[in-house]
C-alpha positions as CSV (number, residue, x, y, z in Angstrom):
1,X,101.1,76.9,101.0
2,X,104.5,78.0,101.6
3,X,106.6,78.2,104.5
4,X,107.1,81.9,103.8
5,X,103.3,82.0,104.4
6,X,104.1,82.1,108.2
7,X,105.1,85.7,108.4
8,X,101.9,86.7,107.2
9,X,100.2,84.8,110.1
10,X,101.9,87.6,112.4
11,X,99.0,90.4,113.6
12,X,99.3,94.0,112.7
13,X,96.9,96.9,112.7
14,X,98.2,99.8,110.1
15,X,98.4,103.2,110.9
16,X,99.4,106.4,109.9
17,X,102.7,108.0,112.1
18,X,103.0,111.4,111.9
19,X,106.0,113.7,113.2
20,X,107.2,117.0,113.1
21,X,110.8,118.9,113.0
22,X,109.0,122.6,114.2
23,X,109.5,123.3,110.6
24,X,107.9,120.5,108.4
25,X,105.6,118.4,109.1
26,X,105.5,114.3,107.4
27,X,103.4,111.0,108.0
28,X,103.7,107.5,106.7
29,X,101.7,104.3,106.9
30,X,103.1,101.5,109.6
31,X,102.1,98.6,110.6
32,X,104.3,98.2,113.0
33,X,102.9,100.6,116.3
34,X,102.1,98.7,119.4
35,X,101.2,99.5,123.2
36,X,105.0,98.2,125.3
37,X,104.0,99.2,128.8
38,X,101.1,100.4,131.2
39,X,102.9,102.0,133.8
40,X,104.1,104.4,132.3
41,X,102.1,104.2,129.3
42,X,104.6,103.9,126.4
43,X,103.7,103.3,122.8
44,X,106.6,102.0,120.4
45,X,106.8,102.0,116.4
46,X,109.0,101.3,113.4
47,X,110.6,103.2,111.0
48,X,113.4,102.6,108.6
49,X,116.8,104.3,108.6
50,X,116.2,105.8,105.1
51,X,112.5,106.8,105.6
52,X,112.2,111.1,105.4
53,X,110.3,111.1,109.0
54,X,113.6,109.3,110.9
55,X,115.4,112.5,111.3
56,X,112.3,114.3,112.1
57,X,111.6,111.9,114.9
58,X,114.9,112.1,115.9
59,X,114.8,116.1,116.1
60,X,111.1,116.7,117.4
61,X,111.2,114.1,119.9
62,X,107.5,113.2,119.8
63,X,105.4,111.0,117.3
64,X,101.2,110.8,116.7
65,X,99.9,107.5,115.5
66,X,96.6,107.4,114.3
67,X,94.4,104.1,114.4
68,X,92.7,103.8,110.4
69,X,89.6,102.5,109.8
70,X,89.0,99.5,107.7
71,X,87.1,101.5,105.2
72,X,90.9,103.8,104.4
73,X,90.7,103.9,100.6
74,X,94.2,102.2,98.5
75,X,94.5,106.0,97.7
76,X,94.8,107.1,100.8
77,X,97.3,104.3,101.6
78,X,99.4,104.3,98.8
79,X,100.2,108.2,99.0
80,X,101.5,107.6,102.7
81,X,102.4,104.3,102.7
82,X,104.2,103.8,99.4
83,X,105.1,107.6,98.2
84,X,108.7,108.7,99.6
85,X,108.2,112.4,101.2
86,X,112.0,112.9,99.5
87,X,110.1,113.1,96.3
88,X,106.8,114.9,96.9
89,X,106.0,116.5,100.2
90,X,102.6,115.4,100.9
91,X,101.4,116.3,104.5
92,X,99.3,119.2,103.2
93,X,96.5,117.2,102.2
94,X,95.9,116.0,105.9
95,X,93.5,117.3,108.4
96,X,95.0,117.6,111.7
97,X,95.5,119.7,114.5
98,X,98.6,120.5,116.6
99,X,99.1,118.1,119.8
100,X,100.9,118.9,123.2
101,X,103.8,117.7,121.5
102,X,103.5,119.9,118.8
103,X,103.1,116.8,116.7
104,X,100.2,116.9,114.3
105,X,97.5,114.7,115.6
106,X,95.9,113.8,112.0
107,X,92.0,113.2,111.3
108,X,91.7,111.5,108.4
109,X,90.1,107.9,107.9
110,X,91.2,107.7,112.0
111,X,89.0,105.7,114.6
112,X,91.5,106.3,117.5
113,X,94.7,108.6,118.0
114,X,97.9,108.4,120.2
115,X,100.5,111.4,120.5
116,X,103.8,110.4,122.2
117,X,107.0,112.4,123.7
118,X,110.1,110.2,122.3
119,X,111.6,108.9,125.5
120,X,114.0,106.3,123.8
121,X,115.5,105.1,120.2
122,X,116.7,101.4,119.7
123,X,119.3,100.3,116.7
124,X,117.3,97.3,115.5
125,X,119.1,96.9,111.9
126,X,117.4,98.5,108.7
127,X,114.9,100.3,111.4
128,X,114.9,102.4,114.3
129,X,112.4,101.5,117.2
130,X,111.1,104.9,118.3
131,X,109.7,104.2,122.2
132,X,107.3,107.1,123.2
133,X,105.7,108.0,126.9
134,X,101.8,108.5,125.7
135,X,100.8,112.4,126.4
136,X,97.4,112.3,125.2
137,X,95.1,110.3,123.1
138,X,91.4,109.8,122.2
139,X,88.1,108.6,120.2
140,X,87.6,109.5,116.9
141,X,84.8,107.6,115.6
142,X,83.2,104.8,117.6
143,X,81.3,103.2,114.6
144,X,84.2,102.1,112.4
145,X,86.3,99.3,112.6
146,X,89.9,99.7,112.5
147,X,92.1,98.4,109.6
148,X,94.5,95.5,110.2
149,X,97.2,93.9,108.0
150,X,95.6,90.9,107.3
151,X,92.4,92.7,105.7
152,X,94.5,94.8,103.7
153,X,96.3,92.2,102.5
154,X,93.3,90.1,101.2
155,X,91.0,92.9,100.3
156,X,93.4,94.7,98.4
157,X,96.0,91.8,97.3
158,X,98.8,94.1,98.1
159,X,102.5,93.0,99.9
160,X,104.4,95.5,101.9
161,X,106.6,98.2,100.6
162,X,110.5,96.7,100.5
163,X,111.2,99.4,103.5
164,X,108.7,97.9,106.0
165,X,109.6,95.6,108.6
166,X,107.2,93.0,108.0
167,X,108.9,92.8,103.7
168,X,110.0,89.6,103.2
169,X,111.9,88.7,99.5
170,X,109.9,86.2,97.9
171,X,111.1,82.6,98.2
172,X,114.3,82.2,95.4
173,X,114.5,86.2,94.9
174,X,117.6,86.8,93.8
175,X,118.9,90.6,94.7
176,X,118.1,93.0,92.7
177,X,120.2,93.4,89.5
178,X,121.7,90.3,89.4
179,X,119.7,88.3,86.9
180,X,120.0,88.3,83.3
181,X,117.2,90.6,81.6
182,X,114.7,89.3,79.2
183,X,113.8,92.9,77.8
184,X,113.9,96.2,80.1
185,X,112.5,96.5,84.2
186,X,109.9,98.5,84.5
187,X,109.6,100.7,87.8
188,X,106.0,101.5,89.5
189,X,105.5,105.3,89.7
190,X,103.8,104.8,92.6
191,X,105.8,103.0,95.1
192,X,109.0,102.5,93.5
193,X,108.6,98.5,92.7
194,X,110.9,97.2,89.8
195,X,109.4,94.8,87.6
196,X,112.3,92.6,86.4
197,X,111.0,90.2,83.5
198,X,114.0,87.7,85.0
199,X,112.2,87.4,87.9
200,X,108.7,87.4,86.2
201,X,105.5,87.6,88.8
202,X,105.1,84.1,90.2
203,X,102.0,84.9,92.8
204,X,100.6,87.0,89.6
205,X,100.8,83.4,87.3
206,X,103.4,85.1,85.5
207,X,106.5,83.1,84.8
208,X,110.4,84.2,84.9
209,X,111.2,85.9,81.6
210,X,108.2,87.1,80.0
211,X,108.3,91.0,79.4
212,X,106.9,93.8,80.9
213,X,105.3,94.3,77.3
214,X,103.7,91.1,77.7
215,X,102.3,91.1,81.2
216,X,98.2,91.0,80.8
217,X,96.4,94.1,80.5
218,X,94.7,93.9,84.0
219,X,98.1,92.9,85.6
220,X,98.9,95.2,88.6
221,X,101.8,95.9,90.9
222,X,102.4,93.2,93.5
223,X,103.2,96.0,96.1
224,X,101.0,98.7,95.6
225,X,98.2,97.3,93.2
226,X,98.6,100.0,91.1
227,X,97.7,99.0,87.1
228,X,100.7,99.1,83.9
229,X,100.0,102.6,83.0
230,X,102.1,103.4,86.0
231,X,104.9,102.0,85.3
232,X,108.2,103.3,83.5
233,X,111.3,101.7,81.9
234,X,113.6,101.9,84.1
235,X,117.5,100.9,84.6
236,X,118.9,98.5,87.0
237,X,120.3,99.0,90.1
């Protein structure tokens, strides 16, 4: 056990965020959404400075979160969780409808919804805390269970994405680029993850300096768990 281990003992549910600008719409997995107050009732999440749906937060002044189910398949939450909306647009896939907000409430794999009028926005380092005044909610299914962090994380053997604000650097990870190479990164095509054969794959069994060429055939991306065929050489930095 590692004392790294203790972030992980933190609870999260995940969740899908969605937003809207009037003229685009995005969403993006979370697991950082959370209830801050009763009276009013006021609803706060995450997001990361670089992430596409800050500025459309920022701009359409309302968010939708969207409780999943446990049952959310990895495709589902590696397209929104680990796919950058700068690359691929990718709300058109979603069922939703418009909220009072005009934020799209979304469907998909949801037990429970939340829209939100943005009624504050707190610096808090790599993310902005988006703090919304709740305008409407409701059931979606009553049968499913929702999805929390700490399923996902066993079930599916997958870390968060380096832009979420539970990532934590694994323990002696030097920063990116600064190693000395034994044969070319490789970069998921997924989600963006570098695999740098410095660093090797530790939690994977695989040690520092041993190829990408050589990683076993059933070897798959610490991030996303997405399998080698993914994955492109890649340049550093």
């Amino acid at each position: 056990m590692s004392k790294r281990d203790a972030f992980f003992k933190m609870t999260y549910g995940l969740y899908l965020i969605s937003c809207t600008d009037g003229e685009e719409h995005n969403a993006y997995i979370a697991n950082t959404a959370f209830q801050v107050s009763s009276q009013p009732p006021r609803f706060a999440i995450s997001c990361h400075k670089e992430n596409y749906s800050s500025p459309m937060i920022e701009r359409g002044k309302a968010f939708g979160i969207s409780v999943l189910q446990q049952d959310t398949p990895l495709e589902f939450i590696q397209r929104y969780g680990y796919q950058s909306a700068h690359k691929e647009k990718k709300f058109g896939r979603l069922n939703y409808k418009r909220g009072k907000t005009g934020v799209p409430v979304v469907y998909d794999y949801s037990v429970a919804y939340f829209e939100c009028r943005l009624v504050e926005q707190v610096d808090v380092g790599t993310h902005w805390l988006f703090i919304g005044e709740l305008v409407d909610y409701g059931m979606l299914s009553r049968l499913d269970e929702p999805l929390d962090y700490a399923w996902y994380r066993r079930e599916h053997k997958a870390a968060s994405p380096s832009k979420a604000p539970t990532y934590v650097p694994e323990e002696g990870e030097a920063m990116p680029g600064s190693e000395v190479l034994q044969g070319a990164p490789y970069a998921c095509g997924v989600c963006e993850y570098v695999y740098n054969p410095a660093r090797g794959d530790v939690a994977a069994g695989v040690s520092p300096g041993t190829p990408f060429e050589d990683l076993p055939h059933d070897w798959v991306c610490p991030v996303c768990g997405a399998g080698k065929m993914v994955f492109t050489e890649t340049a550093v930095g």
